[in-house]
N, C-alpha and C positions, 0 to 999 in steps of 0.2 A: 635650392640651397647653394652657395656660395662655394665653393671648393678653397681646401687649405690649403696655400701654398708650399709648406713642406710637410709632410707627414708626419706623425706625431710618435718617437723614436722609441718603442717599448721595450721593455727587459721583464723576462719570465723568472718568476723566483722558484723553484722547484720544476722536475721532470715528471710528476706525475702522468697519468695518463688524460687528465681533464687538460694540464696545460698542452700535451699534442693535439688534442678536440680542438684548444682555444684558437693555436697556433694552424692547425687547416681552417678552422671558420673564416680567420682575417685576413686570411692570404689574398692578395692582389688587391685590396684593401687600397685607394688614396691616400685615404687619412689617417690609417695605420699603419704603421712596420714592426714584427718584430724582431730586433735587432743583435739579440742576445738571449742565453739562458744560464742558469745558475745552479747547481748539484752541489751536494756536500759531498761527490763523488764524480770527480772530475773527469772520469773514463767515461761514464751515464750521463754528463752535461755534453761532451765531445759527440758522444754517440747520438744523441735527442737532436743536438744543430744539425748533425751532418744529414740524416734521415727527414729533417725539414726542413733544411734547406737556409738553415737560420747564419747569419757571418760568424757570431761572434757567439764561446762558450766559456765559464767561470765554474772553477771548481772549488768557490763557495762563495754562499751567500752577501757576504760582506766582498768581496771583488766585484760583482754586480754592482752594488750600491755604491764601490769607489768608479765607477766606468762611467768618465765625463759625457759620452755619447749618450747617453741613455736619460731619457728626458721621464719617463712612467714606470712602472714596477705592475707587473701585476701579478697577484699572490692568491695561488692556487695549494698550498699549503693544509696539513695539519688544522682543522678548525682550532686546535690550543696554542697554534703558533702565530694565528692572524695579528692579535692585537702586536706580540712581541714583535714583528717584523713591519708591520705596519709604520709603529712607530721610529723605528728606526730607518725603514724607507724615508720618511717625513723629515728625520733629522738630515738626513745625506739631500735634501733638497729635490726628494721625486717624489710625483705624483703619484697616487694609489689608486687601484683600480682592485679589491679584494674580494674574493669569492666568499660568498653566504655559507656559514652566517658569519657578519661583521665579527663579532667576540661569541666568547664564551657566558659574557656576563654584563651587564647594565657597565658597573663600573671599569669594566675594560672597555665599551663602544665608548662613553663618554672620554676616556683616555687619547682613545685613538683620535677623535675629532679636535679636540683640544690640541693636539699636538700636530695635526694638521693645520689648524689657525696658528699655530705659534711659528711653525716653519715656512709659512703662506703658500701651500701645497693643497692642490685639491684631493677630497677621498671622498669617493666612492663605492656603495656595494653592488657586488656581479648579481642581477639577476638575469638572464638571458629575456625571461618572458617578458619582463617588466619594457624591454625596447621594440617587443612586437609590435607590427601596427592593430594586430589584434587587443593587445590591452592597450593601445593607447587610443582605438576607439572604443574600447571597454572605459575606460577614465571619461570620453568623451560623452558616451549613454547614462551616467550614474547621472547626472542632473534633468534627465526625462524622468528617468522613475522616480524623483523624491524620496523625502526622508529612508533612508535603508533600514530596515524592519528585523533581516534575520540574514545570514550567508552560510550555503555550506561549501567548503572547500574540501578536496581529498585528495590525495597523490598517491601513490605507491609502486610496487613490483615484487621481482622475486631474489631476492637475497639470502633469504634462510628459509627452512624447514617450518612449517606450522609448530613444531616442538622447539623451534630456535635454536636447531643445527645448522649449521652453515651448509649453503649448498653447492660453491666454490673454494676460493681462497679463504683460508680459518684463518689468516691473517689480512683479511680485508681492512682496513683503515676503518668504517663503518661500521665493523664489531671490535672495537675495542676504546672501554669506557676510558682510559690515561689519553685518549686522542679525541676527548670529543666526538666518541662514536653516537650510532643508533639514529633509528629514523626520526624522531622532532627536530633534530639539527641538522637533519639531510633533505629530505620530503618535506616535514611538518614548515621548516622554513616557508619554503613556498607557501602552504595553507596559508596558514598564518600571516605572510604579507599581505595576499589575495583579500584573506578579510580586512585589514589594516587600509589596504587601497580601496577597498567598499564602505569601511565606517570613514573613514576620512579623520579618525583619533586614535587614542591610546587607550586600550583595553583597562578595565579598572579591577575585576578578578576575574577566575578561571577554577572550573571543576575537571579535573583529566582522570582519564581511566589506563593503563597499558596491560601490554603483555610483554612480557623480557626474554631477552635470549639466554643460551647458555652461556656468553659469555660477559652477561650482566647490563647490556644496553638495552633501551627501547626497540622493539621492534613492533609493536602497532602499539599506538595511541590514538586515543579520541578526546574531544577534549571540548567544554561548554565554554565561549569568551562573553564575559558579559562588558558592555561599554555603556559610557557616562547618559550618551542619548538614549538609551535604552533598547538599541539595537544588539540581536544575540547572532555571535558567529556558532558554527558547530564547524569546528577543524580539526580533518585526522592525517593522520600516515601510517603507512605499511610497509614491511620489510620481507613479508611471507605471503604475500598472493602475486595475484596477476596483477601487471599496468592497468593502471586507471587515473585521470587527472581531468578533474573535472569540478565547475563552481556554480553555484546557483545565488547570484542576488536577485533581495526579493526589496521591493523596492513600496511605499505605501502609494505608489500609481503607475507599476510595471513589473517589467521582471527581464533579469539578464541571464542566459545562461553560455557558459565558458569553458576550452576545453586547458586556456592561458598556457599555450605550450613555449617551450624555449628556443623551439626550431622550425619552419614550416613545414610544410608535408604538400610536395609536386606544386609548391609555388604559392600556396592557397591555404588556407585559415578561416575558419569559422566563428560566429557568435548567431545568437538566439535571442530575440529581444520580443516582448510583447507591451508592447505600449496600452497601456489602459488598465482598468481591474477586474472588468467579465472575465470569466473562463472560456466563454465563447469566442472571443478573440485569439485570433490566431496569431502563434509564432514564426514571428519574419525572420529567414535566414539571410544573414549580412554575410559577403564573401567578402575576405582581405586579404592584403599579399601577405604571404608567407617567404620569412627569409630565415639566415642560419643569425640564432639571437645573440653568439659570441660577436661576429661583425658588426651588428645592430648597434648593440650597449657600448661596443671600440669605438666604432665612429661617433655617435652622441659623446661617449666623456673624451675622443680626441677633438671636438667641438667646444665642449666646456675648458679644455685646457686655451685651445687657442684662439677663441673667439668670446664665450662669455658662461658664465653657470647657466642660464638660460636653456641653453642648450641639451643639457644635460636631461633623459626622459627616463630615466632609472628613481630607483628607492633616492628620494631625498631624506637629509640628514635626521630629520625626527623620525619622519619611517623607519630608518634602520634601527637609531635607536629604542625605537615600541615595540618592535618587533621582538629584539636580541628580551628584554623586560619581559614580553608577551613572556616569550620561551623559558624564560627564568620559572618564571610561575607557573607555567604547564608541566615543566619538571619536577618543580617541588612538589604540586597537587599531586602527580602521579605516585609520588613516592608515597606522601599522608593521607592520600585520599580523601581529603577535605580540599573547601573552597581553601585560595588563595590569593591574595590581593597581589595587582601589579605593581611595584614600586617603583617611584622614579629614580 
């Protein structure tokens, strides 16, 4: 690849602790700088630059977005604040780069892209995995094994109590429904792309099951996706057990299986492929590099800003938006407990 000639000048919008994750992954980065951060508390935006080494701090959001230097935005926010900031990233003339999931809702994703087209800004959603070379030779196997027949996807860990006590901060951002809490829009995200990049369309309905916490979000859901070809996903998440992230496509002349992680492990990445339909055939392990997925998905969308969309190996724009629909409907289901049609 081609090296950028200046680096591509980003501005963090929140101090959370994902955007310090972001901000060590891309460090020493070419083709990315981050240049800036932004707090509605400008003691906490001061303190987050100085601890990472970042120039430049803004003690609010809207001072970021006025900072002629800053050419990206990227927003690690509130899942209920994505669309609101996005879009007004776009109006101030910076590009997005927004942490999953895109919106809280069909007609906020369709919003935000729209308003991307009108201010001629590119946007983007953060998935780390999606820039692995692991699923970008995951994309690269789904045309051996043929038509996709069935996917199971799953993600989770430990956040609450099997009773859905919290088993940290009770104020975790991920237990509380006013913030776009619970695992479908943390975990299930993932799933649910995972299958969305195995069917290669738009889920048409959904049967979900959950269990909730005490403080009124998902914390496990499972969930049946049925799509147009007639392929079925089965995607879950969890907020009360052990790690686990793991996906199995099953293909009508193969089968893939995936651990689709967002960061390497000692350099190296796995997949599992068997080419063919006996059982007597054996599963080929493919070894790939493994890298940190914040730098990955940075340098790809600082290549789509200064070189071409092409570039760009993350969720494209109908992805994002089938997904954010998917999850609309996984929600509803969970609640009626009935099928649910995906709406566009």
């Amino acid at each position: 690849m081609s090296a950028i000639r200046n680096p591509l000048r980003l501005g963090i919008l929140g101090a959370a602790n994902i955007a310090r994750l972001f901000t060590r992954g891309v460090a020493g980065s070419p083709l990315v700088t981050v240049d800036a951060v932004a707090s509605r508390d400008a003691a906490k935006a001061a303190e987050f630059a100085k601890a990472e080494g970042i120039p430049r701090s803004h003690g609010s959001y809207e001072a970021l977005l006025a900072d002629p230097a800053i050419e990206a935005i990227y927003i690690p926010l509130p899942n209920d604040l994505h669309a609101e900031w996005t879009i007004r990233a776009a109006a101030a003339g910076k590009h997005v780069l927004c942490e999953k999931p895109l919106a809280m809702t069909g007609a906020e994703a369709h919003a935000m892209f729209a308003a991307a087209r009108a201010h001629g800004i590119h946007l983007a959603e953060a998935y780390p995995y999606m820039s692995q070379p692991q699923t970008l030779r995951m994309r690269e196997l789904l045309a051996e094994i043929g038509r996709v027949q069935l996917v199971t996807a799953m993600f989770g860990f430990s956040l609450t109590t099997p009773e859905g006590a919290p088993l940290g901060d009770p104020a975790n951002i991920r237990l509380n429904p006013a913030r776009g809490g619970g695992g479908l829009r943390d975990a299930g995200t993932y799933s649910m792309s995972l299958a969305r990049i195995a069917t290669g369309e738009r889920p048409s309905r959904v049967l979900a099951s959950a269990k909730w916490t005490q403080s009124g979000v998902d914390q496990v859901i499972a969930a049946t996706v049925e799509f147009p070809s007639g392929a079925i996903a089965q995607v879950s998440c969890c907020m009360s057990g052990a790690f686990h992230r793991a996906a199995v496509i099953v293909g009508e002349r193969g089968v893939i299986e995936t651990s689709y992680l967002n960061h390497g492990l000692d350099g190296k990445l796995l997949l599992r492929v068997r080419r063919g339909t006996a059982g007597t055939l054996p599963l080929e392990t493919l070894e790939v590099e493994g890298v940190s997925g914040f730098r990955a998905e940075a340098e790809s969308f600082a290549r789509m800003v200064r070189e071409k969309p092409a570039h760009w190996n993350g969720a494209s724009e109908a992805e994002s938006i089938d997904i954010v629909l998917a999850l609309d409907a996984i929600a509803a289901s969970a609640r009626s407990g009935s099928w649910e049609a995906v709406k566009a």
